[in-house]
KOLDREN-85433 format. One record per residue: x negated, y, z negated of N, C-alpha, C in turn. Coordinates in pm, whole numbers, plus 50000, padded with zeros to 5 digits. Layout:
N
XYZXYZXYZ;...
This chain:
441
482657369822590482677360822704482267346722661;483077334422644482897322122656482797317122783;482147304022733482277290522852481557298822986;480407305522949479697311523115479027301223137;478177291923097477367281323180476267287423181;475037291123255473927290423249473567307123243;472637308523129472617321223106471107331523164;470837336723179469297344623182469167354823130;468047358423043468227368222962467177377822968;466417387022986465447397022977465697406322860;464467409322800464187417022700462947423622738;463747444822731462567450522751461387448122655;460687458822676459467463822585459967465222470;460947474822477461497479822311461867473022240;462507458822282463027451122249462107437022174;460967439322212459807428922188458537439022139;458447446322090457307458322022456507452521874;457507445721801457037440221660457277422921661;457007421621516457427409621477458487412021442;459177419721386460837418621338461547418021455;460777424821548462047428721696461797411421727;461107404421733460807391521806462027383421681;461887386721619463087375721513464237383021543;464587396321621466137395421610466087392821741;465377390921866465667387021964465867368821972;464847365321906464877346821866466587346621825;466987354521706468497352321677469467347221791;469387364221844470367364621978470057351622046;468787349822102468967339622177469557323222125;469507317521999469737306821949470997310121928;471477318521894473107322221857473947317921977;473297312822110473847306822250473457297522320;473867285522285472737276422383472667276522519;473477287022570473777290822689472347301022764;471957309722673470867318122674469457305922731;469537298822832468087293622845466687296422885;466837309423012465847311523045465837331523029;464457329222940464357342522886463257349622985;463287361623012461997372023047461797378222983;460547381022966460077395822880459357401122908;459597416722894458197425822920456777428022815;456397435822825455337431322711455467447622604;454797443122517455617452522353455557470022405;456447474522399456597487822416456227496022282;456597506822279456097511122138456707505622054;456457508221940456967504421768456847517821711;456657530321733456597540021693456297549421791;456697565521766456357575421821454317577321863;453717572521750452317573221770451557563221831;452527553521861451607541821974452107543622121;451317535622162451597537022301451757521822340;452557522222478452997512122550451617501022573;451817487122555451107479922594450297481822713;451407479622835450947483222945450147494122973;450587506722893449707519722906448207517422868;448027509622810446457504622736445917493622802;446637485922843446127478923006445637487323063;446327493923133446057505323254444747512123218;444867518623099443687523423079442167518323019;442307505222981441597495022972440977491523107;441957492923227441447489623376440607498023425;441367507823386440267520223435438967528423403;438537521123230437057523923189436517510923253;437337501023256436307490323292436227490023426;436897494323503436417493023671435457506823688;435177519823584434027527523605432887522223503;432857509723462432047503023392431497512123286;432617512723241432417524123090432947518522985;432737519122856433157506422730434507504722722;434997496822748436757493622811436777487722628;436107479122568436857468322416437377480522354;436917487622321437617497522221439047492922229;439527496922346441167494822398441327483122385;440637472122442441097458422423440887456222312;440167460722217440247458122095442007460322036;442557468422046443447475022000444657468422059;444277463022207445637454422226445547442022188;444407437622119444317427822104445197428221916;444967436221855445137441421711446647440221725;447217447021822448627445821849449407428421866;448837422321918449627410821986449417401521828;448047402821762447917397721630448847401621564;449187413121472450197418421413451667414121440;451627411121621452877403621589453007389221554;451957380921550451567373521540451867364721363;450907376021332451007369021183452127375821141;453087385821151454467388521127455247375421132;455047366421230456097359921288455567346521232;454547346721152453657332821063453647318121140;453357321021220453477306621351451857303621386;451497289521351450467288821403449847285521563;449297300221557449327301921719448227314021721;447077315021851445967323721826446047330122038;445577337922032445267340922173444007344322188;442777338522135441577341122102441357338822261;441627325222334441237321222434441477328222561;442607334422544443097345522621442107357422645;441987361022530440957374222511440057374822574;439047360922579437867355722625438297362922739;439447352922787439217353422957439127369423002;440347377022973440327389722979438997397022945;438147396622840437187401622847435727396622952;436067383622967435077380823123435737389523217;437027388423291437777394723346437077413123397;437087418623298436967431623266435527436323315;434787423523231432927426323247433067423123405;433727415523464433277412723591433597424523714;434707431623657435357442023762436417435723809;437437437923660439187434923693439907438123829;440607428523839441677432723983443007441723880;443417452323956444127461023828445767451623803;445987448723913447657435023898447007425823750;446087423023804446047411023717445907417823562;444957423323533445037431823381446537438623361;447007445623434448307449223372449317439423341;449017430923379450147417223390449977411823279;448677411423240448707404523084449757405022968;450237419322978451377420122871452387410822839;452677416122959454077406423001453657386922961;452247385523032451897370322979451637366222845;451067375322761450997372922616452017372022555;452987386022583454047384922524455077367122506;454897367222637455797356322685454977341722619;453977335922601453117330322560453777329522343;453907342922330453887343322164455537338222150;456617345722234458017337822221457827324822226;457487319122334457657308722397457037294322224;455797304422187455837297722095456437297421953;457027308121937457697311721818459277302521822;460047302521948461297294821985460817278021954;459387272221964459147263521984459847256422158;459577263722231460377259122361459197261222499;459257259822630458507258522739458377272222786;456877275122830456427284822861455847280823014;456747290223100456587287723264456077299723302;454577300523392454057311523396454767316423563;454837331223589455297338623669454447338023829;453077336723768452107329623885452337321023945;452017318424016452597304024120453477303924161;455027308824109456187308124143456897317524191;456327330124159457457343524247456047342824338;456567347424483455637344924560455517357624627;454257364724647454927378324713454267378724839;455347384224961454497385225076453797396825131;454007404924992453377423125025454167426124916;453477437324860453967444024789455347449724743;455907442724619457447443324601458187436824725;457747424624798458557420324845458027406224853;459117396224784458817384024763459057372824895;458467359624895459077351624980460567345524919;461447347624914462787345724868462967329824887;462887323824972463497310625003462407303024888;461337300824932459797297124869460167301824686;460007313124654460147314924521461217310624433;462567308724508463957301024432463577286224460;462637278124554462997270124586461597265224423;460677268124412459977264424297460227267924167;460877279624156461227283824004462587272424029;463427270324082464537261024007463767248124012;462767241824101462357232424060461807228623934;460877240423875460397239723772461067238923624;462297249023666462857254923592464397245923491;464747237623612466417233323611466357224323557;465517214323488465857200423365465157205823244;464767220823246463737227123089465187231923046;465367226022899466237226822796465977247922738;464557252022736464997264322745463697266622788;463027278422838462127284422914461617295922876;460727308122855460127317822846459257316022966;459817328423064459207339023160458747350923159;457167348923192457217366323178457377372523293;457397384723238458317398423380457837400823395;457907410023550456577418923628456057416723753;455397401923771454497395123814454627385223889;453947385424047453727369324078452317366324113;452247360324232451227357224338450977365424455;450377373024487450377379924616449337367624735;449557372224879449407361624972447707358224968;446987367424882445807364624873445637354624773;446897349824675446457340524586446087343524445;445967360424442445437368524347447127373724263;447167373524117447837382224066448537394524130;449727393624170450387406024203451767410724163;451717426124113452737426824000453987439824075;455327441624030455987448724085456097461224033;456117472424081456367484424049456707481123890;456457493123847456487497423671458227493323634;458677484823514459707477423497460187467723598;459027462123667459647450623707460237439523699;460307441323511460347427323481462137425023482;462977437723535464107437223515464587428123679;463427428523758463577423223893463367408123853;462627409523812462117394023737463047382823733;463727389223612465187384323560466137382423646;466687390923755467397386323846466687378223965;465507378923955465247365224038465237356423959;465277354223874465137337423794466607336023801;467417342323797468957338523782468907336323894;469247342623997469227337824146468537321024187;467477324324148466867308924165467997297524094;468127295323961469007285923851470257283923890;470857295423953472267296023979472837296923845;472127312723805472947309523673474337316723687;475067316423520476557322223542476407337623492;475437343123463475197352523397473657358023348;473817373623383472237374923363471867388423288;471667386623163471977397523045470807405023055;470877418023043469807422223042469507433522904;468877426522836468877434822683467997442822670;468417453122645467347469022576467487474922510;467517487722471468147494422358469207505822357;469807502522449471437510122459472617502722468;473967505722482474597492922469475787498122610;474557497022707475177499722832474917508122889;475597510623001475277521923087476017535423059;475897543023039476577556422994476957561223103;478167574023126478887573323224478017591723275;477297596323194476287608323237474907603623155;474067611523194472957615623114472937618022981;472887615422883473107625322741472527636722720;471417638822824470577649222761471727659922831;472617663022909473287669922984474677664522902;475507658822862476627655322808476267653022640;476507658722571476427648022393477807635122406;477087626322346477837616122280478587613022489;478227610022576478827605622718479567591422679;480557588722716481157571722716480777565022787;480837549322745479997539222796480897532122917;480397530423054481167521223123480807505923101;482477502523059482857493123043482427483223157;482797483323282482387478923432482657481823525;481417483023630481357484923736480857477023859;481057482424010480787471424057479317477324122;478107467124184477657467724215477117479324346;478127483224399478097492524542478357502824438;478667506624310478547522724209476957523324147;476957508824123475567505424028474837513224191;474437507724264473657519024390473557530624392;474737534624386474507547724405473707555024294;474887551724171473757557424048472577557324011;472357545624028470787538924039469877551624143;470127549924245469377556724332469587572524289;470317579024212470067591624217469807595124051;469267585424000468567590023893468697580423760;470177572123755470717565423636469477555523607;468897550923491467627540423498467707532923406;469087528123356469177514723275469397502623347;468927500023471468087490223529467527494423687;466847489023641465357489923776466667484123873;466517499423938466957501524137466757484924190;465947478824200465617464724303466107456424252;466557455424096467047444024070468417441824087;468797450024159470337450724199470467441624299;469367442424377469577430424503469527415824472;468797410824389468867398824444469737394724346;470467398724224471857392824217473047398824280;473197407724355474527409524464474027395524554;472787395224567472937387624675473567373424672;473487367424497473757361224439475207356524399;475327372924408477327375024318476957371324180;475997378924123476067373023989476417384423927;477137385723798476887393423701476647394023630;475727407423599474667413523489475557419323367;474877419723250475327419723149474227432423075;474547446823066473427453522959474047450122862;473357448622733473327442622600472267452122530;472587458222417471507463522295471477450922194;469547455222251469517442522112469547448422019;469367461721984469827462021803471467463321758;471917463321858473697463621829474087446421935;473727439121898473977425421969475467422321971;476357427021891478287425021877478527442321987;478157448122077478397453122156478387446122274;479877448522351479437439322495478877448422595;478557460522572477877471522689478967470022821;477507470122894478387471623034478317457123146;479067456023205479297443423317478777448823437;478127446923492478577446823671478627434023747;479737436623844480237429723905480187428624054;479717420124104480567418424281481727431724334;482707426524260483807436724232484897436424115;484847447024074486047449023930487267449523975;487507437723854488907436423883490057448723904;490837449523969492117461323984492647466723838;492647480323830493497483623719492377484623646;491297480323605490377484923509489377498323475;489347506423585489007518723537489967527723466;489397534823395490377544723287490497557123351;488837560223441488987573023473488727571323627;489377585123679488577583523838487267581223843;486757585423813485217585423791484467571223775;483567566823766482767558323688481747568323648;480747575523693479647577823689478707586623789;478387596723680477707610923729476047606323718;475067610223834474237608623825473567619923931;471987624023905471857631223973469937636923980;469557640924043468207641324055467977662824062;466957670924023466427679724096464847678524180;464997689724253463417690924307463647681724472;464787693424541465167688124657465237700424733;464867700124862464817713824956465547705525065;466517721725132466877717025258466517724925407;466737716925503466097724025588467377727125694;467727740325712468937739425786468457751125919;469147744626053468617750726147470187753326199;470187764226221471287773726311471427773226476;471897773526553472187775226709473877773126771;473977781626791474957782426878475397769727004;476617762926994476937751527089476127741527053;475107740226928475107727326886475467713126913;476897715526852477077700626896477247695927045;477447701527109477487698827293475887697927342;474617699027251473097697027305473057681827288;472837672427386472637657527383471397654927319;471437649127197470057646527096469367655227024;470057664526995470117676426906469577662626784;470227661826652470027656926576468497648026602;468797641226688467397630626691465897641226699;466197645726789465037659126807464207658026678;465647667726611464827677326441464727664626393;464857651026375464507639526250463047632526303;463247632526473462087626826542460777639626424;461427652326449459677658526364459617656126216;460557650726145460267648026021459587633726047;459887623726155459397612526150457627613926180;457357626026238455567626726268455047626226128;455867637526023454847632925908455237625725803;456167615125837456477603525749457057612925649;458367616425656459057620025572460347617225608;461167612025505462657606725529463097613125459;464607613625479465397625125446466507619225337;467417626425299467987622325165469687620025227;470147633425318471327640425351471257643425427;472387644325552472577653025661473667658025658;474337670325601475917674125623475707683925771;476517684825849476227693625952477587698825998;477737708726061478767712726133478357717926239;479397729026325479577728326448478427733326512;477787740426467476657750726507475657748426383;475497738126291474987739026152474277723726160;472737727126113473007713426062471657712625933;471897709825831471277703525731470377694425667;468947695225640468357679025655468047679525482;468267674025400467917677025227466777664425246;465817671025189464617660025202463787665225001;463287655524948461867662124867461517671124872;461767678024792460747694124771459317690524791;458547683524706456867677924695456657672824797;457347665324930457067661525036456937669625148;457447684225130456937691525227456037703225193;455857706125072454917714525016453637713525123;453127729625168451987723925269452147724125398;453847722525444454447714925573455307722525654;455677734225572457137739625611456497749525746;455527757925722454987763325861454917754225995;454707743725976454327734026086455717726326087;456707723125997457567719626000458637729526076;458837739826066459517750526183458977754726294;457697752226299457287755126444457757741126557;457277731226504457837715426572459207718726573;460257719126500461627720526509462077729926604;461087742626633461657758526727461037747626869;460167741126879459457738726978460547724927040;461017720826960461377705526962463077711227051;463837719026987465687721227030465497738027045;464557751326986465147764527024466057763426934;466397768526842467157767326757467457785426713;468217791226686468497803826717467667809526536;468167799726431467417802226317466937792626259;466277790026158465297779826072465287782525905;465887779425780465637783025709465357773725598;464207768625528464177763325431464547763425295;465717762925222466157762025091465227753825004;464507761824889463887749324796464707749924661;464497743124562465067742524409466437737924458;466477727124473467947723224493467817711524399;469407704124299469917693824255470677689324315;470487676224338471807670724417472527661024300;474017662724290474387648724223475677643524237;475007633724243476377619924285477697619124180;478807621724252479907615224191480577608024235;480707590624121480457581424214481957574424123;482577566324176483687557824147484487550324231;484887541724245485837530024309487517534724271;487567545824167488857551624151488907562424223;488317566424301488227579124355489187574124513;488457564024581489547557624691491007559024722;491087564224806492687571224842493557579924761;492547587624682493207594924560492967608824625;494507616524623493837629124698493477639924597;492947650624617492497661424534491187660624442;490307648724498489157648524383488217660124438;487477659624581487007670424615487447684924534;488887688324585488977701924525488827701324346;489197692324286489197693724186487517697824130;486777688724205485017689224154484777706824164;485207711224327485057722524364485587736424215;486967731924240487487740924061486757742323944;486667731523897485697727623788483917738223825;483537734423935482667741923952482547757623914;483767761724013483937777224048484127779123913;484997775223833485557780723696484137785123591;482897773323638481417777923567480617789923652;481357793423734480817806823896479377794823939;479827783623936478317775724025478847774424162;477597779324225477977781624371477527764324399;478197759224545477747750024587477587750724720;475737743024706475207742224854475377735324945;475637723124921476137712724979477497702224940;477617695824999479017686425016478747674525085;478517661225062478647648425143479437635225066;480387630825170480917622025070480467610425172;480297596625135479767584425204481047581525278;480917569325353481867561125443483277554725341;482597550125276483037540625170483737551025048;483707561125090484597570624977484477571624835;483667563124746483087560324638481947569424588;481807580424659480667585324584480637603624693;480947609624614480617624224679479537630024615;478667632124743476917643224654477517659924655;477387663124556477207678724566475787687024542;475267695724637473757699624589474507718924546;473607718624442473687731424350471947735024318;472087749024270470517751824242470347744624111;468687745424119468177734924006468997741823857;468987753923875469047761923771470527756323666;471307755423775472557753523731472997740123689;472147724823717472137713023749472877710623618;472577713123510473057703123358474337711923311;474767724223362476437727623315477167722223465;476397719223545477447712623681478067700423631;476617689723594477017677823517477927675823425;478337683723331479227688723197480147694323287;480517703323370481697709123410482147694823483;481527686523568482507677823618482977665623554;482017663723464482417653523359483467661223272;483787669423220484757672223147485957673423196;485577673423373486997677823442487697661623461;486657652923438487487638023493487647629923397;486617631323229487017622823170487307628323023;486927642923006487517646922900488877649122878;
């Protein structure tokens, strides 16, 4: 891809772990003067025997808020950020940092603010290694509660800050919460990060580099060797996302649709891979297969209640959801028929519940039976080629029967792009393989 105009780039953990990983990410980025405003998370492992930065935050937070000897650990993240340090032979120290963090700690850390550090050091050591501007995440993503930012307010200061800096280092994760205090987003936020800084810039493109070279079209641990989608559009990226796919954080999908921007996965150790695109919408003619993409979750129960003339009871449905709404539980699925109806909710969310959960339901409509199904998989088969194409249903169904997997459920959305099938847990990873082989082998 030439001539995109303004670029944004994020780099996980894995991607920023050493000093070597920091010189092939410096590459990539100078190899584009387009690449200006970078995010990063903070160093993920470098080996099987270390552990995640963040993980040593966390637990750094938690001897020191039971005021139990927390340096050990900060010793050790501190050992870490050095190492990349003098790897990368730049004169540059975070001694002053440390300080603060260790007042921080003695005083009784706020836990946002200690976990956030990663992400700020990290971003602090690029920023100086590029020789380029380091814009901190504080002040400028603004949050008005938890994982949810002031949107107008936060684009309107990050592009101020942001839009005459020749190049930038951001760190991920993190803003301001309304108290003024450090507040950080759910675990990989920094992939949200990144699409808010693009959103803010108006950039043309917003890459998001890790260590695959795209989105794979199954699981591998359920498919060997799965093919990579080339592109997809944003309303597939959803679905998958939500039922299990996790080569980018679920939220950061929003605020570049909201944008129309497209994202770019990129492996930084294979940087001449173009991975995967998503798009607004893909162009016509570019899928190969019906399919885009199998995704899928276990550890789902359903709750299906029986009665006769069903559908002719006025508020039947509302009834049985009104008693899932007493104990704050939302539901996943509703397939129902004439006399049938279905609620697939969390297995772990009703553990505890199901006695009291059928008595409210017999009490609520009389319902002739009540039966809770647990160990269920549900999984999405999701594609934009699937649209007005007849025979995909039966075909999934064949493919099934031919493995004797029974199926429990059936829902396909409005939008025709995505049919759930639920099967027992047992059977979940030859379902995955039987329908992937039926559409793209």
């Amino acid at each position: 891809m030439t001539d995109i105009g303004i670029k944004v780039c994020k780099f996980g953990g894995s991607s920023l772990a050493t000093s070597a990983d920091f010189k092939v990410v410096a590459d990539i980025i100078k190899s584009d003067e387009e690449r200006r405003y970078i995010v990063v998370s903070a160093p993920g492992k470098s080996n099987n025997n270390e552990e995640k930065v963040t993980d040593l935050l966390i637990k750094c937070y938690d001897l020191a808020s039971k005021k139990q000897d927390y340096r050990v650990v900060l010793d050790e993240i501190k050992a870490r950020f050095k190492e990349i340090i003098d790897g990368l032979e730049i004169n540059f120290d975070l001694d002053t940092e440390f300080e603060l963090i260790d007042e921080k700690c003695s005083d009784g850390p706020g836990k946002d603010y200690l976990v956030s550090r990663g992400e700020y050091l990290n971003a602090r050591i690029l920023a100086s290694y590029l020789a380029c501007s380091f814009v901190d995440s504080e002040g400028r993503l603004m949050f008005l509660k938890k994982d949810v930012l002031d949107d107008e307010l936060t684009d309107s200061i990050l592009f101020e800050d942001l839009s005459e800096l020749k190049r930038a280092v951001i760190p991920g994760f993190y803003g301001t919460g309304p108290d003024g205090n450090v507040m950080t987003f759910s675990r990989g936020g920094s992939d949200i990060t990144g699409a808010i800084v693009s959103r803010a810039v108006h950039a043309d493109m917003y890459e998001n580099w890790t260590d695959v070279s795209g989105m794979l079209m199954v699981d591998p641990k359920c498919v060997e060797n799965p093919k990579t989608i080339s592109m997809i559009s944003y309303s597939e990226l959803r679905e998958l996302t939500y039922m299990g796919a996790t080569v980018l954080h679920e939220d950061a999908v929003f605020p570049a649709r909201q944008a129309k921007l497209p994202i770019n996965i990129r492996n930084t150790r294979f940087p001449d891979d173009q991975g995967t695109v998503i798009l607004p919408k893909v162009p016509a003619g570019v899928p190969k297969h019906i399919i885009t993409g199998i995704a899928g979750k276990k550890g789902f129960a359903s709750i299906t209640i029986e009665k006769n003339r069903m559908n002719a009871e006025l508020g039947f449905g509302r009834k049985v959801l009104s008693v899932l709404e007493e104990i704050n539980l939302s539901f996943e699925h509703i397939p129902t028929g004439i006399d049938t109806m279905s609620v697939f909710v969390n297995k772990s969310a009703i553990v505890g519940k199901e006695d009291y959960i059928k008595e409210r339901i017999q009490k609520e409509v009389d319902p002739d039976e009540i039966v809770i199904y647990e160990n269920i998989a549900l999984i999405a088969v999701v594609g934009r080629g699937m649209v007005n194409r007849p025979g995909v249903a039966g075909r999934i169904f064949t493919a099934l029967a031919n493995e004797r997997i029974t199926v429990k459920m059936i829902d396909q959305g409005s939008s025709c792009i995505n049919i759930i099938i639920g099967v027992e847990e047992e059977n979940y990873e030859k379902a995955v393989r039987a329908i992937y082989n039926e559409f793209v082998k």
